[in-house]
C-alpha positions in Angstrom: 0.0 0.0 0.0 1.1 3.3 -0.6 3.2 5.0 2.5 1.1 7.7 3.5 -2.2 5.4 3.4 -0.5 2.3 5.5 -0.2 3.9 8.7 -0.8 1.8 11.7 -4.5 3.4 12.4 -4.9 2.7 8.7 -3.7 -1.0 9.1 -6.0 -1.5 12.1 -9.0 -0.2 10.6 -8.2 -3.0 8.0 -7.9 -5.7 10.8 -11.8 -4.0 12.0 -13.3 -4.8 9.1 -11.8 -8.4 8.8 -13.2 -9.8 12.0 -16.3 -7.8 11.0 -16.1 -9.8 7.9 -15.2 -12.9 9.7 -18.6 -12.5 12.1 -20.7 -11.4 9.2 -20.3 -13.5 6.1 -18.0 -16.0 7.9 -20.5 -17.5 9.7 -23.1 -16.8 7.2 -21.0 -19.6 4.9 -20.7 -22.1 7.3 -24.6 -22.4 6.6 -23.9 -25.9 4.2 -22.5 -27.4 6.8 -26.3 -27.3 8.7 -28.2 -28.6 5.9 -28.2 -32.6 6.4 -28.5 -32.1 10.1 -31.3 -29.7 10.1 -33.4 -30.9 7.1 -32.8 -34.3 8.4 -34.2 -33.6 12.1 -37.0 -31.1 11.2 -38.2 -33.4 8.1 -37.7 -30.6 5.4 -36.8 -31.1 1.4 -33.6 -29.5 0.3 -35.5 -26.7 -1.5 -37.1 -25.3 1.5 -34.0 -25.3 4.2 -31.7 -23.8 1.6 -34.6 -21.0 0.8 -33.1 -19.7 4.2 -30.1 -18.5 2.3 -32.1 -17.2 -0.3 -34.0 -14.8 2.1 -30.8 -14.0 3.5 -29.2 -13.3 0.5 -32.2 -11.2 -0.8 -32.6 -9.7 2.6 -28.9 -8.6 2.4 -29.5 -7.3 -1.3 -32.6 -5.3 -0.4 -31.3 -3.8 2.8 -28.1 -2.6 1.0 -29.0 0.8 -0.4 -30.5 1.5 3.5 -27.2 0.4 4.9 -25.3 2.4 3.0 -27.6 5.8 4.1 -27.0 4.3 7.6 -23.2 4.6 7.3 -23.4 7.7 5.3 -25.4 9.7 8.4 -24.7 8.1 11.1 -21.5 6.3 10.6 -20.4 2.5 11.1 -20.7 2.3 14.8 -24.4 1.5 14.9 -24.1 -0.8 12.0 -20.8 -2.9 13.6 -22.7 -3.1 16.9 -26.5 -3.6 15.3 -24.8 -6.2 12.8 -23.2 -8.4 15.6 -26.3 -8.1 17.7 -28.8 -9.2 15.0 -26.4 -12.6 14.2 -25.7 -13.7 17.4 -29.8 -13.3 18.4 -30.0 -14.8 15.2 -28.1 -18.0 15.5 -29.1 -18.4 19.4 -33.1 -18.0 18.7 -32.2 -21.0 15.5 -31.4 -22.9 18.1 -34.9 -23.8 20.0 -36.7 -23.4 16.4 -38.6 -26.3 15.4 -41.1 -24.8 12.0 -39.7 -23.8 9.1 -40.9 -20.2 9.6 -39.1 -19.7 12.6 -36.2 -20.4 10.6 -37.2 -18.1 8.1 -37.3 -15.4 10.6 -34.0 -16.4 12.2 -31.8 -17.2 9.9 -33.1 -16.0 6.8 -34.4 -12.9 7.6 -32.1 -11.8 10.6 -29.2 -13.1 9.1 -29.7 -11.6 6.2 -30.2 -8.1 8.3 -26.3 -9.3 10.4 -24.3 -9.2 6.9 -25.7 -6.6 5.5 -24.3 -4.4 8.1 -20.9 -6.1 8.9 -20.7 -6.7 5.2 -19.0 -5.2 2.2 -20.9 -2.3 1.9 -20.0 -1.0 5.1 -16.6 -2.1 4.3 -16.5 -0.3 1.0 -17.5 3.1 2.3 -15.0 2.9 5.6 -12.0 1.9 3.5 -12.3 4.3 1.3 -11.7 6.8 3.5 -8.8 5.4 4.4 -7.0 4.6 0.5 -7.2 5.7 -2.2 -3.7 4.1 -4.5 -4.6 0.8 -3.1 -7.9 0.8 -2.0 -8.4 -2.6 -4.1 -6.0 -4.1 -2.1 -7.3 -2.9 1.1 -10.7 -4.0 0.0 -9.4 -7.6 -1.1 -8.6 -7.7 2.4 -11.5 -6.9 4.3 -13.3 -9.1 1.8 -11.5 -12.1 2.1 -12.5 -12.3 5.6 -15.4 -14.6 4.4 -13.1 -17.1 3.0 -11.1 -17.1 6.4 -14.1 -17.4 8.5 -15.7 -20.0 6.4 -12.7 -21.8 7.0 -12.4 -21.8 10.9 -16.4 -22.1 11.2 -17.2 -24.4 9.2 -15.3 -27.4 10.5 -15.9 -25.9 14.0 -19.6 -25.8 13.4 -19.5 -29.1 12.3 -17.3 -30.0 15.5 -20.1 -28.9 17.7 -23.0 -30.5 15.5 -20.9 -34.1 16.4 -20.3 -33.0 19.8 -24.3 -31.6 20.6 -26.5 -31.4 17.5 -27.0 -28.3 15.3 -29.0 -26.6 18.2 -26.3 -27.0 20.7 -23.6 -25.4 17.8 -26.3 -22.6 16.9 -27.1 -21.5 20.5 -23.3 -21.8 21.8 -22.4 -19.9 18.3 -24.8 -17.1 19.1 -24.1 -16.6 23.1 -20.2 -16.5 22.1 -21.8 -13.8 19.6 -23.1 -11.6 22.0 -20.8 -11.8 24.5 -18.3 -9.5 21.8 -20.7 -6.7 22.2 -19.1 -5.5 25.0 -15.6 -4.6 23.7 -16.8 -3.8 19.9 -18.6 -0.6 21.9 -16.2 0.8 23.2 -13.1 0.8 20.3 -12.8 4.4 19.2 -15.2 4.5 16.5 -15.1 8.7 16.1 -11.5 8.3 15.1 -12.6 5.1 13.3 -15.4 6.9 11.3 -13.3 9.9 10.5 -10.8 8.9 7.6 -7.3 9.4 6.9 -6.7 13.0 7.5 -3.6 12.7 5.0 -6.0 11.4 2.5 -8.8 14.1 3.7 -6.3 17.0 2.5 -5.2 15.4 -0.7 -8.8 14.6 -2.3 -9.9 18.3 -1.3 -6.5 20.0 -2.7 -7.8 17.8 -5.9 -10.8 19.0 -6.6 -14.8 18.0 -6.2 -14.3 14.5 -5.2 -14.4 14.9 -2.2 -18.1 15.9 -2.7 -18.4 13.2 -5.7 -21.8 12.6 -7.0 -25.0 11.8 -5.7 -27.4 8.5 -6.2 -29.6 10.0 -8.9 -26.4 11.2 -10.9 -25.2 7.4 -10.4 -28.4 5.9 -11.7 -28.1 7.7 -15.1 -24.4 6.6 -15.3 -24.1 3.7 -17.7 -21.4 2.1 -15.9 -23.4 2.2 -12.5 -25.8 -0.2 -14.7 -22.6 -2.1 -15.8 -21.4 -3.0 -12.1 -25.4 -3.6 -10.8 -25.0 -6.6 -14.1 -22.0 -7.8 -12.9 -22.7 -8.3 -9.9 -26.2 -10.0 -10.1 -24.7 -12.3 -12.6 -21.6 -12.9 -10.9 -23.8 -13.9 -7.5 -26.1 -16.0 -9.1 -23.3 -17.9 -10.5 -21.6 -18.5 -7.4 -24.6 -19.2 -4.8 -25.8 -21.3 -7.1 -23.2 -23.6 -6.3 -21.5 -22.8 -2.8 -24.4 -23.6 -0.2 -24.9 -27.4 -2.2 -21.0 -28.4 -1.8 -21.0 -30.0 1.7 -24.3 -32.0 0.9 -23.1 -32.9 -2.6 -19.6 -34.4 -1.1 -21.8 -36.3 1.5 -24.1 -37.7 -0.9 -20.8 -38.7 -3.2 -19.5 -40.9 -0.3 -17.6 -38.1 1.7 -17.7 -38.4 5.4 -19.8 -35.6 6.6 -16.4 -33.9 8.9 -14.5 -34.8 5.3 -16.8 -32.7 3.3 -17.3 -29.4 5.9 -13.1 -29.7 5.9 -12.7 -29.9 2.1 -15.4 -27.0 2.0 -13.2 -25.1 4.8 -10.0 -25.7 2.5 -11.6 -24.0 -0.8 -13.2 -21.1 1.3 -9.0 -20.9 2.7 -8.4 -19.9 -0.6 -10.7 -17.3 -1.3 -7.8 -14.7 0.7 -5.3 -15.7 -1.9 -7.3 -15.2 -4.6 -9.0 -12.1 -3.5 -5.8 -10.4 -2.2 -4.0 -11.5 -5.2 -6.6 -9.7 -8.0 -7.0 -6.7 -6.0 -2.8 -6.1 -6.3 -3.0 -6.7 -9.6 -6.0 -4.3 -10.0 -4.5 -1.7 -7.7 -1.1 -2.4 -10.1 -3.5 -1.3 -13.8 -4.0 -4.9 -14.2 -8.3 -4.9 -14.0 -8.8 -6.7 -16.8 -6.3 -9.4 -16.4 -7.2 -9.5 -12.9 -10.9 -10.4 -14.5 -10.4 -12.6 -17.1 -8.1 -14.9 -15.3 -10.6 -15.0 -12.5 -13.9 -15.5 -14.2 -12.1 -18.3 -16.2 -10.8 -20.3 -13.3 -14.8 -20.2 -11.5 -15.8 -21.7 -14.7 -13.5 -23.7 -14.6 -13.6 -25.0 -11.2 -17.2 -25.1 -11.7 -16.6 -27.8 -14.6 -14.6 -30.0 -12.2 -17.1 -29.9 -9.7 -19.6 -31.8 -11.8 -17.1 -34.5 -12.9 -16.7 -35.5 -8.8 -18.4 -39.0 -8.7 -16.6 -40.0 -5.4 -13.8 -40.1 -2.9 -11.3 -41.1 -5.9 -11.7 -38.4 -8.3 -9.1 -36.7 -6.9 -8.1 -34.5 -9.8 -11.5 -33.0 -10.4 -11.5 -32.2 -6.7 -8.3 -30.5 -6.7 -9.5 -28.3 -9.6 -12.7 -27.6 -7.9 -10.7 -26.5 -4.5 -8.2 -25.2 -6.2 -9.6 -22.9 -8.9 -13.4 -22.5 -7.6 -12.0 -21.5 -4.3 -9.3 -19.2 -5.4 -11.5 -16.9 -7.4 -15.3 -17.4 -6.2 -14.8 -14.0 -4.6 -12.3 -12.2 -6.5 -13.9 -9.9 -8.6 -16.0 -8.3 -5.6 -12.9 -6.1 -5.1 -11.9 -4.8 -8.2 -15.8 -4.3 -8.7 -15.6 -2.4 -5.4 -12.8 -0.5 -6.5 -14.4 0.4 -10.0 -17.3 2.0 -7.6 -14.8 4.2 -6.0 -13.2 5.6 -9.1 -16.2 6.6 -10.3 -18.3 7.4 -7.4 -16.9 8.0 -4.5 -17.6 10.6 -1.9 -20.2 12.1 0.4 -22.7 9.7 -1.0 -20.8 6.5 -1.9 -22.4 4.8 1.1 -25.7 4.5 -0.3 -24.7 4.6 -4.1 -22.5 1.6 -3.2 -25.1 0.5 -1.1 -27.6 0.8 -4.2 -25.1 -1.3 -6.3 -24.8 -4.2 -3.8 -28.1 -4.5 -4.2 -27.7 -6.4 -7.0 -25.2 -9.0 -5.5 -27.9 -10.0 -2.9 -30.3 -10.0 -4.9 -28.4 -12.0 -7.4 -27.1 -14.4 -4.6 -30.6 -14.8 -3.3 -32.5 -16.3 -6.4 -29.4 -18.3 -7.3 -29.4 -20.4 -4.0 -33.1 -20.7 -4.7 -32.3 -22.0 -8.1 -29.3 -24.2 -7.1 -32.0 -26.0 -4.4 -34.9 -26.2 -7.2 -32.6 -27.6 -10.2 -30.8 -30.2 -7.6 -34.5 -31.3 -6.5 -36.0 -31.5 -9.9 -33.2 -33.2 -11.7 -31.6 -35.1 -8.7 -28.2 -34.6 -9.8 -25.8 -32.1 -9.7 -24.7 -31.3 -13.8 -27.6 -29.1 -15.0 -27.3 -26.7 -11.3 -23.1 -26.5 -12.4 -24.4 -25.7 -16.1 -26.5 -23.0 -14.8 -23.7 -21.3 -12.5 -21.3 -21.5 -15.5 -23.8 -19.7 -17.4 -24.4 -16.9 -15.3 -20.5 -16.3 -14.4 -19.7 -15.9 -18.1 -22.9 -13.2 -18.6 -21.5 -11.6 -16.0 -17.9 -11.3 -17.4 -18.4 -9.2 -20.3 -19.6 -6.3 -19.0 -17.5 -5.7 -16.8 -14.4 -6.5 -18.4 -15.4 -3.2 -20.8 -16.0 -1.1 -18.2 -12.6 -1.7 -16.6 -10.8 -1.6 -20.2 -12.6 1.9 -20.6 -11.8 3.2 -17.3 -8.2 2.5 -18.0 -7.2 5.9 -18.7 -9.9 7.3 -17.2 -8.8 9.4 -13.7 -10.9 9.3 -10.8 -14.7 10.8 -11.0 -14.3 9.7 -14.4 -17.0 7.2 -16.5 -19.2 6.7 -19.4 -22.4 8.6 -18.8 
């Protein structure tokens, strides 16, 4: 990172947003790991539990544009503490549910509420006032806290689901939760909120941006179309796939603590991959960053539907390898893209308005991965589907980024 932007308040407003990250969509994709246990005790088809994710996903879409306003007026505070609060009550009312609404309530709807506010809109807004040269970067970070937290949760979720059942691991999950309330208060979130001062004088000395454009400017802006594409497409794609690959491995002969590891080992990729294409985005590399990542998903997503059993070990390596690398990659130099060309007093809810797409987008493709697994009993046609919806979403944005080359900040096709 640039020198004047990696200064140790700098650096630990990164590490914020990571465990953030970690508590919000960590947990969040630990959610496959549930879904033998739960639809096995409470008697439900496949569809209906993983609906839950659905409504989380469109919950976290839909609440986007008000998170962002949130941040923009009264500053990430309310929405670190209100975000933590919501998962843990969340996760701990789960536990003593026995109808699917109650689920629905819990974990669909609540949970849904929970990442929204730890998530990457908050994120995206807080880091930007704190970089500007390497804000990819800084974003790749905050981001990839998903993949890390996937990665311890999920195989200590599934530790506690051998150890109690899935109400013992929700309720223990949730009190452990709430118990971080406490010390998240009292961090030093006016200093927090406030921004780099460094970067503060430099964007006023340039001129405007530190004003930047407001959401109805945004909306007629072609590219602000471009991302909202991109982002739907790239979502559907992905959460098509991700909350069936615990249950698929099981059903192919996996031991259930095998499958919830192999899971955690392609999420521990996802830092790699996200880290690595936001330096080269940061480094003018956008659309290399893109097409190298978009390919490998596809890719992995191929492999994925070759896996017959425990010996095909070369389609799972590509699967882990590729799939997990890359299923969150472009979410940073997508992020990024949104603060070169919008960023300012109201990038909160213009990001916030651009997210919506993602969760949207994530929402009816884990409704679509459970309905195509049910109504053709295999796996092929849902991996189809995802590869479908990751290439639709490559094109667009791979021009945008190969037009914003050259373009300086505040800059964009209107």
């Amino acid at each position: 990172m640039a020198s004047r932007e990696a200064t140790p308040a700098a650096v630990g407003v990164v590490s914020l947003v990571f465990v953030l990250g970690m508590l919000g969509q960590g947990l969040n994709g630990a959610f496959p790991v549930f879904v033998l246990p739960v639809t096995t005790a409470l008697e439900l088809d496949r569809a209906a539990f993983v609906g839950l994710y659905a409504i989380s996903m469109l919950v976290l879409g839909l609440s986007a544009p008000v998170i962002g306003t949130v941040f923009d007026r009264v500053g990430p505070r309310a929405l670190a503490l209100g975000g933590i609060a919501a998962m843990g009550g969340a996760l701990f009312a789960a536990s003593h549910a026995d109808r699917l609404w109650q689920l629905q309530l819990t974990l669909g709807l609540a949970c849904g509420i929970a990442i929204a506010a730890l998530g990457s809109v908050m994120q995206s807004a807080l880091l930007s006032r704190w970089f500007q040269a390497r804000l990819a970067t800084a974003i790749a970070v905050g981001y990839c806290a998903g993949g890390v937290g996937v990665l311890f949760f999920s195989p200590f979720a599934q530790a506690l689901i051998d150890w109690g059942g899935w109400r013992f691991a929700y309720q223990h999950i949730g009190i452990g939760l709430l118990a971080l309330l406490v010390p998240v208060a009292f961090l030093p979130w006016r200093r927090i909120a406030a921004g780099n001062p460094d970067l503060r004088r430099t964007i006023g000395a340039s001129g405007g941006r530190a004003e930047g454009p407001l959401l109805g400017e945004a909306l007629r802006n072609r590219a602000f179309w471009a991302l909202v594409w991109s982002f739907a497409f790239t979502s559907i794609g992905v959460f098509s796939l991700t909350p069936q690959v615990v249950a698929r491995l099981v059903e192919a002969g996996f031991a259930p603590i095998q499958a919830a590891s192999i899971f955690g080992f392609t999420t521990m990729l996802t830092p790699v991959g996200m880290i690595g294409a936001g330096w080269l985005a940061d480094r003018g590399g956008r659309e290399l960053s893109l097409a190298l990542s978009y390919s490998a998903t596809i890719i992995g997503v191929l492999a994925f539907a070759l896996i017959g059993g425990p010996g095909d070990i070369a389609a799972l390596l590509v699967f882990s390898v590729l799939y997990g690398a890359t299923m969150g990659s472009r979410a940073p130099v997508i992020s990024s893209l949104a603060g070169q060309l919008f960023a300012g007093r109201s990038f909160g809810r213009i990001y916030g308005s651009i997210s919506l797409s993602q969760g949207v987008g994530a929402a009816f493709g884990a409704q679509m991965g459970g309905l195509i697994h049910d109504w053709t009993g295999n796996y092929q046609a849902l991996c189809a589907f995802s590869a479908l919806s990751l290439l639709a979403a490559a094109t667009p944005i791979y021009v945008l980024a190969r037009r914003l080359r050259q373009r300086p900040a505040g800059g964009g096709e209107t």
